[in-house]
C-alpha positions in Angstrom: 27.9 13.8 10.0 29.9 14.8 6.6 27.4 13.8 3.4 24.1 14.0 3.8 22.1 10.5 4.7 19.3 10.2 2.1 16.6 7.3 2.2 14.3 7.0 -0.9 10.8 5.6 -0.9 8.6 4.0 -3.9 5.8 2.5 -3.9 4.0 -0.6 -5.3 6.1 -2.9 -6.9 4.3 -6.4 -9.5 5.6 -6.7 -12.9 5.5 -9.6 -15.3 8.7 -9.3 -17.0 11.7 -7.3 -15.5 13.6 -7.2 -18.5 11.3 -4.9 -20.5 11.5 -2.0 -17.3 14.1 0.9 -18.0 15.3 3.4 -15.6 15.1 6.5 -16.9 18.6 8.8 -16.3 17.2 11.0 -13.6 15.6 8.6 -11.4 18.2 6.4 -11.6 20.3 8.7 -10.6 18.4 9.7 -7.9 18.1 6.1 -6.4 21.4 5.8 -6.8 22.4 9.0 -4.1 20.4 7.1 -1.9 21.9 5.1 0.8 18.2 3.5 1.4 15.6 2.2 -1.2 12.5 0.8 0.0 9.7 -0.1 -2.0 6.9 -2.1 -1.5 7.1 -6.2 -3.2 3.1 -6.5 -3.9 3.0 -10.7 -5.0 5.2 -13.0 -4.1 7.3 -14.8 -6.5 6.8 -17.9 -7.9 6.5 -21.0 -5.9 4.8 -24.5 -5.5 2.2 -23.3 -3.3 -1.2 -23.5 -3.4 -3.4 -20.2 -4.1 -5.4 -18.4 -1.1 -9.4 -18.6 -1.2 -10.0 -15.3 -1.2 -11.8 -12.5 -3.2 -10.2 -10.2 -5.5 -6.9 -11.0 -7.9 -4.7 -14.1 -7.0 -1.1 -12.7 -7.9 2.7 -13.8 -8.4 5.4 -11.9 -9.8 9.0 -14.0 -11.5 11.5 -15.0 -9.4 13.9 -12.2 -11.4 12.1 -9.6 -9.8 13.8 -10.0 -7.0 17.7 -10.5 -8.2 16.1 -7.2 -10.8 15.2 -4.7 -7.7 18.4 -5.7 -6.0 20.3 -4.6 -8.8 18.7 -1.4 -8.9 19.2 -0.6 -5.4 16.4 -1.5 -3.7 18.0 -3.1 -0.4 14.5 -2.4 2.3 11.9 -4.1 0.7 8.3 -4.2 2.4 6.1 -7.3 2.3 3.1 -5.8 4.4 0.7 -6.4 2.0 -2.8 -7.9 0.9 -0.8 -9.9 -2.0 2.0 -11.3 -0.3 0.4 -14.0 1.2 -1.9 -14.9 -2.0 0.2 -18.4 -2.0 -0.2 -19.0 1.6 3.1 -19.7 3.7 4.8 -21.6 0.6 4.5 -18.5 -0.9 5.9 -15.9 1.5 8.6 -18.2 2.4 10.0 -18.7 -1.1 10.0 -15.2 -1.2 11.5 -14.1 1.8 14.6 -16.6 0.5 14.9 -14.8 -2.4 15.7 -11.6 -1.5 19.3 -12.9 -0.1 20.8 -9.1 -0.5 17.9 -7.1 0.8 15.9 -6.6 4.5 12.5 -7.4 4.0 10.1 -6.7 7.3 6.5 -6.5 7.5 5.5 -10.3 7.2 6.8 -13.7 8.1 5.7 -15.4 11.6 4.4 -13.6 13.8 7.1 -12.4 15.2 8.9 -11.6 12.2 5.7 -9.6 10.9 5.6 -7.2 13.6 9.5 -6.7 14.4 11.0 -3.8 13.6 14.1 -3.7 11.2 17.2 -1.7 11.8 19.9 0.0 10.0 23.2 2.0 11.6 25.0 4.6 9.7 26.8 7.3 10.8 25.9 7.3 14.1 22.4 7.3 13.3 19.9 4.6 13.8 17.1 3.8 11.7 14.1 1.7 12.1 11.8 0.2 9.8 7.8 -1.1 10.4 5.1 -2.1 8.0 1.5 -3.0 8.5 -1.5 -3.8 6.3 -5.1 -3.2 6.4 -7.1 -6.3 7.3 -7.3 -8.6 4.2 -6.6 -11.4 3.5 -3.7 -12.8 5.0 -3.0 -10.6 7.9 -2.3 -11.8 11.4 -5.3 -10.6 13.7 -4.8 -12.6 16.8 -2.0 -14.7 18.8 -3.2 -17.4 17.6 -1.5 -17.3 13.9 1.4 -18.3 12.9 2.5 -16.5 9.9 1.0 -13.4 7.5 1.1 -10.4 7.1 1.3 -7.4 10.5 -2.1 -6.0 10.7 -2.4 -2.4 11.5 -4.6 -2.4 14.1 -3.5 -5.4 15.8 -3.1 -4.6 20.0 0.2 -5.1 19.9 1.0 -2.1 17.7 0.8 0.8 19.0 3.1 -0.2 22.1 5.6 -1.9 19.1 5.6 1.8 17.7 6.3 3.8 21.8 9.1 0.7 22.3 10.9 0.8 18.4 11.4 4.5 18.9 12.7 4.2 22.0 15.6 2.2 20.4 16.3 4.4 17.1 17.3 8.0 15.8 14.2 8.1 13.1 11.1 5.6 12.9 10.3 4.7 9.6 6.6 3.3 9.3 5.5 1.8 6.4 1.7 1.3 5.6 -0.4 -0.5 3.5 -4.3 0.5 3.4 -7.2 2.7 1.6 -9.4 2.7 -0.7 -8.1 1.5 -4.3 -8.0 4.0 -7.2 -9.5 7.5 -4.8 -6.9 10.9 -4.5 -8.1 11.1 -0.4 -7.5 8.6 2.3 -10.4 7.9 4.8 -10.7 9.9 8.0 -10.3 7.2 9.6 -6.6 6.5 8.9 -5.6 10.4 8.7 -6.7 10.0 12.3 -4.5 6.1 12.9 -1.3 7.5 11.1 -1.7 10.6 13.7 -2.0 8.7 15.9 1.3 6.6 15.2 3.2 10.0 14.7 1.9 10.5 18.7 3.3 7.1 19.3 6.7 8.1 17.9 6.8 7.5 14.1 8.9 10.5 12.1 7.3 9.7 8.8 4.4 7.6 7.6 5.1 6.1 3.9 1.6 4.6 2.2 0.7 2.5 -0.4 -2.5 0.1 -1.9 -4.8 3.1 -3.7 -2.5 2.1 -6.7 -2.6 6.2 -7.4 -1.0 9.0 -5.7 -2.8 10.7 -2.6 -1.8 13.7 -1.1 0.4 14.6 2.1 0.5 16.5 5.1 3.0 17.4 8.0 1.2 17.2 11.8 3.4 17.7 14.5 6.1 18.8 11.9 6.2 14.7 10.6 5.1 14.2 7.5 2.2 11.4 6.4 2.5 10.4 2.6 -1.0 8.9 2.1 0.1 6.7 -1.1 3.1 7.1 -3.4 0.9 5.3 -6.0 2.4 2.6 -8.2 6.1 2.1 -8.4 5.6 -0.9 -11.7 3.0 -2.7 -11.6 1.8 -4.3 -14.6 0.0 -8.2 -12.9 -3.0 -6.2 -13.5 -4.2 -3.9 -15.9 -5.8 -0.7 -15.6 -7.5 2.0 -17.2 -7.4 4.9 -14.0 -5.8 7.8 -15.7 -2.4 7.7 -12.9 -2.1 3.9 -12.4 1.0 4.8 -14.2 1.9 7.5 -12.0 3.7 7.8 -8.8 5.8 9.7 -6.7 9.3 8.7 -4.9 9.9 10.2 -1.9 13.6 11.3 -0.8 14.0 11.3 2.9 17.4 14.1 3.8 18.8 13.5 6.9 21.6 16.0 7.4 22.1 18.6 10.8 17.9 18.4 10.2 15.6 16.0 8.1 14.2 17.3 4.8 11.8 15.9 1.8 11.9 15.3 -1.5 8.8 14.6 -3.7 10.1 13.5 -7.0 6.5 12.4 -9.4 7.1 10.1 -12.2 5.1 8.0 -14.7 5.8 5.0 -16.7 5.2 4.1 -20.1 5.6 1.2 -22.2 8.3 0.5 -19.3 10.1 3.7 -19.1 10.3 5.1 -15.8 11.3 8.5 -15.6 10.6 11.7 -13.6 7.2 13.7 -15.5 7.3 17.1 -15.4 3.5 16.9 -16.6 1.3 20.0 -15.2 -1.7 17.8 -15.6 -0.2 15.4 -12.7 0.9 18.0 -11.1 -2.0 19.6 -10.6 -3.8 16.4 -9.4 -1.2 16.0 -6.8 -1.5 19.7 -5.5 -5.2 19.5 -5.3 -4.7 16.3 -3.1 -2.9 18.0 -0.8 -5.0 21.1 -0.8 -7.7 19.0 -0.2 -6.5 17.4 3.5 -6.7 20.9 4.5 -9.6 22.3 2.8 -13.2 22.9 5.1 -14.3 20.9 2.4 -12.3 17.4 3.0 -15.2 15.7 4.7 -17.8 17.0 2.7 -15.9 15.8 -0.5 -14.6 12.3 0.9 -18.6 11.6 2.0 -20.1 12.1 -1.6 -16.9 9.9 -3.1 -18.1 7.1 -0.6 -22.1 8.0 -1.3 -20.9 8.0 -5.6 -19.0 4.5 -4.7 -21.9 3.3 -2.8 -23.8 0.9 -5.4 -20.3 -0.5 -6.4 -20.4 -1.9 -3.3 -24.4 -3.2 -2.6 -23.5 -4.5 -6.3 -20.2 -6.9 -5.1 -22.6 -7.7 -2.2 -25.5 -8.8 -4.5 -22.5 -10.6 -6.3 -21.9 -12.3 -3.2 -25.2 -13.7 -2.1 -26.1 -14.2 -5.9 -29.0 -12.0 -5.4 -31.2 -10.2 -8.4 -29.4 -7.6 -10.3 -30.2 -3.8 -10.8 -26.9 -3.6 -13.7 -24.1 -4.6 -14.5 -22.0 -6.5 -17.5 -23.4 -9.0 -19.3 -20.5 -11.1 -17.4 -21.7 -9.8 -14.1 -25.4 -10.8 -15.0 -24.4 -14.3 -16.4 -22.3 -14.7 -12.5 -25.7 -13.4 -10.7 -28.2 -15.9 -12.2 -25.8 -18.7 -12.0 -25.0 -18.2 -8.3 -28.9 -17.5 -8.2 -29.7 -20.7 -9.6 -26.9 -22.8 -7.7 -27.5 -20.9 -4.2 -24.1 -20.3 -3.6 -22.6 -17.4 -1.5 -19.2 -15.9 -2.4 -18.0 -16.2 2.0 -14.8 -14.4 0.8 -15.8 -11.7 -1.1 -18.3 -10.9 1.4 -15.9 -11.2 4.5 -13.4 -8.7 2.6 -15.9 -6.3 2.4 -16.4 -6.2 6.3 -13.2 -7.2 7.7 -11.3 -4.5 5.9 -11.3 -1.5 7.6 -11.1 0.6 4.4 -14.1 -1.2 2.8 -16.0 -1.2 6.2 -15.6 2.5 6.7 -16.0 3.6 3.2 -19.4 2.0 2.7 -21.1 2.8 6.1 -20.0 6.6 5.4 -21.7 5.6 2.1 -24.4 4.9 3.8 -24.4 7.4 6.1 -24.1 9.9 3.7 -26.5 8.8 1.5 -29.6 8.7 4.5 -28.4 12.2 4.8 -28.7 13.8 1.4 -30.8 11.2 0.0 
């Protein structure tokens, strides 16, 4: 098929200013081998919509993000996300418009959200899906019009058996976890399995907002989260929000991978060759195959627990056990008014990764407490 056919894959992509990010000489000559570059657009951009009720950060991104990524290459952009739909349809439309140059998959109407994207080179045909977890914003039923394609909708795992009956090399693209943890959940080492049974050759994550490890099964590899690509709409002190890794997808007489780790700072993004990071990102890896994995990912949900009955005592503006002096001042004032935060208490059940994280929390915690 004469040169090699290389995809490249980032990960979460919000900044506030485009003009103060620099490619660093190695990346960006990595990216620009590529015949791909996908990354995944977090906010939409700018727009005379009206904001979501929801819990959590509200976010938008400049409209020169878009014409920015374009000019760097990235031409597959994912919009299966819990952000993208922050300022409702308005939003997502104005967004979709934007990116004039590049595919974008993964949200729109509902049959948008969930169709796959293709692109024929060489002979070859790729296709592209992306799904979210279930926040806000994501289709769940027939009966909406527009979002965000939810992972475990019933219509997805047939989209998955029918898209790869129709391509070379079935790109999914997911968006779901637990924010700021080095391990996914069982529970969706088990779905993205499960996808790679369907017919998926590679599973790309993102949402933790830091790197998790990866692992082949059936000889397809699952990248848990590549971590941050940019993202500066939110700050944060985790000590590899500023850290990712791009992953270079090889397709040649066979299909190999690249992991290439890099970190930002003060809007630099080059490759790290930092042992610290590397370390953390073997150990991640080491982990998914370690006896210890469940042992380890039920006493991070038992250690997370009281985060979470605290956002629930947040939400019902029930007495406090601790917290902030901001936190405390919230409490007695919902207290006092009787109100009850709806979203932030649907988000905590509705989304798998919250739902599953506190009842093995729980779980966990009637066990060893």
């Amino acid at each position: 098929m004469g040169e090699p056919f290389k995809l490249l894959f980032f990960g979460d992509f919000a900044a506030q200013n485009p003009q103060k990010i620099i490619f660093g000489k190695i990346i960006n000559d990595i990216i620009n081998s590529a015949t791909i570059s996908v990354c995944n657009f977090e906010a939409p951009v700018e727009n005379s919509g009206l904001a979501m009720k929801k819990s959590g950060s509200i976010l938008k991104q400049p409209l020169s993000n878009v014409s920015f990524l374009e000019s760097k290459g990235m031409n597959f952009i994912q919009l299966a996300n819990n952000h993208i739909m922050d300022y409702g349809i308005s939003g997502l439309l104005e967004t979709k418009k934007a990116f004039e140059k590049a595919n974008y998959f993964g949200a729109g109407s509902i049959t948008e959200a969930y169709k796959p994207v293709y692109y024929c080179l060489a002979g070859l045909k790729i296709a592209f899906l992306a799904f979210s977890h279930n926040e806000f914003g994501a289709i769940t039923s027939d009966n909406e019009e527009y979002g965000v394609a939810w992972i475990n909708h019933k219509r997805v795992d047939q989209i998955i058996r029918n898209t790869k009956k129709e391509c070379d090399y079935l790109i999914v693209m997911t968006h779901a976890g637990v924010e700021l943890i080095n391990l996914p959940l069982p529970e969706w080492r088990y779905r993205y399995k499960e996808f790679v049974d369907f017919g998926a050759d590679v599973i790309i994550g993102s949402h933790p907002h830091v790197p998790q490890g990866w692992e082949y099964y059936n000889g397809k590899p699952i990248f848990y989260s590549l971590g941050n690509f940019y993202f500066d709409l939110i700050e944060h002190n985790h000590k590899y929000w500023n850290y990712g890794i791009a992953v270079e997808m090889i397709i040649d007489n066979d299909v190999n991978f690249l992991v290439h780790p890099f970190n930002v700072k003060q809007g630099l993004i080059e490759i790290t060759n930092s042992k610290e990071f590397k370390d953390y990102i073997d150990n991640a890896c080491a982990l998914l195959s370690d006896d210890v994995y469940d042992k380890y990912v039920d006493d991070l949900s038992r250690s997370y627990l009281m985060n979470y009955v605290i956002s629930m005592r947040d939400g019902v503006g029930m007495p406090f056990i601790r917290g902030n002096l901001r936190q405390k001042i919230k409490y007695l004032l919902r207290r006092f008014c009787g109100e009850i935060d709806y979203p932030l208490l649907l988000n905590l059940f509705q989304c798998e990764s919250h739902r599953w994280f506190i009842e093995r929390g729980i779980k966990s915690g009637m066990l060893n407490g």
